[in-house]
C-alpha positions in Angstrom: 0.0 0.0 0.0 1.7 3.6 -0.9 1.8 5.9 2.1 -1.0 8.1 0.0 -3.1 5.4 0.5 -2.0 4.4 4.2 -3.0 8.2 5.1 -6.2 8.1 3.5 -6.8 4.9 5.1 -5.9 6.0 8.6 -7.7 9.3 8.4 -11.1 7.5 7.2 -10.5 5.1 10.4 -10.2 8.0 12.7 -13.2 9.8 11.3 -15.3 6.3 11.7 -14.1 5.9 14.8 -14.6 9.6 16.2 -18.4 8.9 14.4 -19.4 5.6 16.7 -17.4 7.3 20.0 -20.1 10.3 19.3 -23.6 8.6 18.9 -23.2 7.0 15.5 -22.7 3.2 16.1 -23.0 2.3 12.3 -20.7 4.5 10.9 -18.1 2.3 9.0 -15.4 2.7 5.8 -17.3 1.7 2.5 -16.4 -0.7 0.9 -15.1 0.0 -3.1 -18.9 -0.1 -4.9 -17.2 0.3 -8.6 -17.3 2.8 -11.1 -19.6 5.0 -8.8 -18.1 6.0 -5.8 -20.6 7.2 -3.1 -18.5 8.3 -0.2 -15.5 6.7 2.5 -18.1 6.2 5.4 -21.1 5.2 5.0 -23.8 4.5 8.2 -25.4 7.1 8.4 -29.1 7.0 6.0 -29.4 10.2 3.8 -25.1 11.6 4.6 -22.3 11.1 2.4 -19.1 11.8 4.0 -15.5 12.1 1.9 -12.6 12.0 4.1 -9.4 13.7 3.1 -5.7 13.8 4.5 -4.1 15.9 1.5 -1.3 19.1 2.7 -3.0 21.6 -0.1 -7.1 22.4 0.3 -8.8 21.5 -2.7 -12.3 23.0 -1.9 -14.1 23.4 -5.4 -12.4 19.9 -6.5 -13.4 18.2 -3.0 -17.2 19.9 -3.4 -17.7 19.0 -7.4 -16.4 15.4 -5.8 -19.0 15.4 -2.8 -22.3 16.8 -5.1 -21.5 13.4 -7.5 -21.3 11.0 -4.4 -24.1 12.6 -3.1 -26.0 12.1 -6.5 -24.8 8.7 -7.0 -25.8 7.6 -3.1 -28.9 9.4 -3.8 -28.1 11.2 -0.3 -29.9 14.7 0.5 -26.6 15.6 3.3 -22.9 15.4 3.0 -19.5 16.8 4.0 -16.2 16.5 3.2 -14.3 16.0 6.4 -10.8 17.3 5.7 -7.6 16.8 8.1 -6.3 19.5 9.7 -2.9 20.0 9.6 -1.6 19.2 12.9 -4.4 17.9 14.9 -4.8 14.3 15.1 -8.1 14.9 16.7 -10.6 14.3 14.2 -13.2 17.1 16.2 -10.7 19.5 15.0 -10.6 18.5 11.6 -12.7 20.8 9.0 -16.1 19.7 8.0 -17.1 21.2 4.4 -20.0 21.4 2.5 -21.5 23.4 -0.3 -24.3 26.2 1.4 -27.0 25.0 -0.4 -26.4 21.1 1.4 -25.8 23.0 5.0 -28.9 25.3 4.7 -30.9 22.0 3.7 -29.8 20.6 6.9 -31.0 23.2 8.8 -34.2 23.6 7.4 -34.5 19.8 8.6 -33.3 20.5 11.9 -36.1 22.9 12.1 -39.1 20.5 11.5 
């Protein structure tokens, strides 16, 4: 395994992890679903989630990346949970999403 793939790995371990310590006990690493990629944790009904452990932000790539997930996982939610540069702690680690998928989220908070 290249140490690309061994961060990737890790980071999508500590995000499932952080997931189940905080309430979400199915939260797990998807497994490779072919030529359409919905996510790197899956558990959660309705939420894509991409994980990514890169030194350089790559917002508009990482979002156009997310919006087809989400399309192919037919989700309504989903974030791309970035590392942060020093912090190993996942709860420190940025959470992106385009507006239009965070102000749907609150409008279903609110019913």
């Amino acid at each position: 395994m290249s140490a690309s793939k061994r961060k990737g790995t890790a980071a999508e371990r500590a995000v499932v992890d952080y997931l189940i310590a905080n309430g979400f006990p199915y939260a797990e690493r998807r497994a490779l679903s072919g030529a359409l990629d919905k996510g790197d944790v899956t558990g959660i009904p309705g939420v894509v989630i991409e994980v990514k452990n890169h030194a350089a932000l790559d917002l508009a790539g990482w979002l156009n990346e997310l919006m087809r997930e989400m399309d192919n996982a037919r989700a309504e939610y989903g974030t791309v949970v970035a590392k942060r540069r020093g912090h190993a702690d996942p709860s420190q680690w940025y959470a992106i999403m385009p507006f239009e998928v965070w102000v749907a989220m609150l409008r279903a908070l609110d019913e």
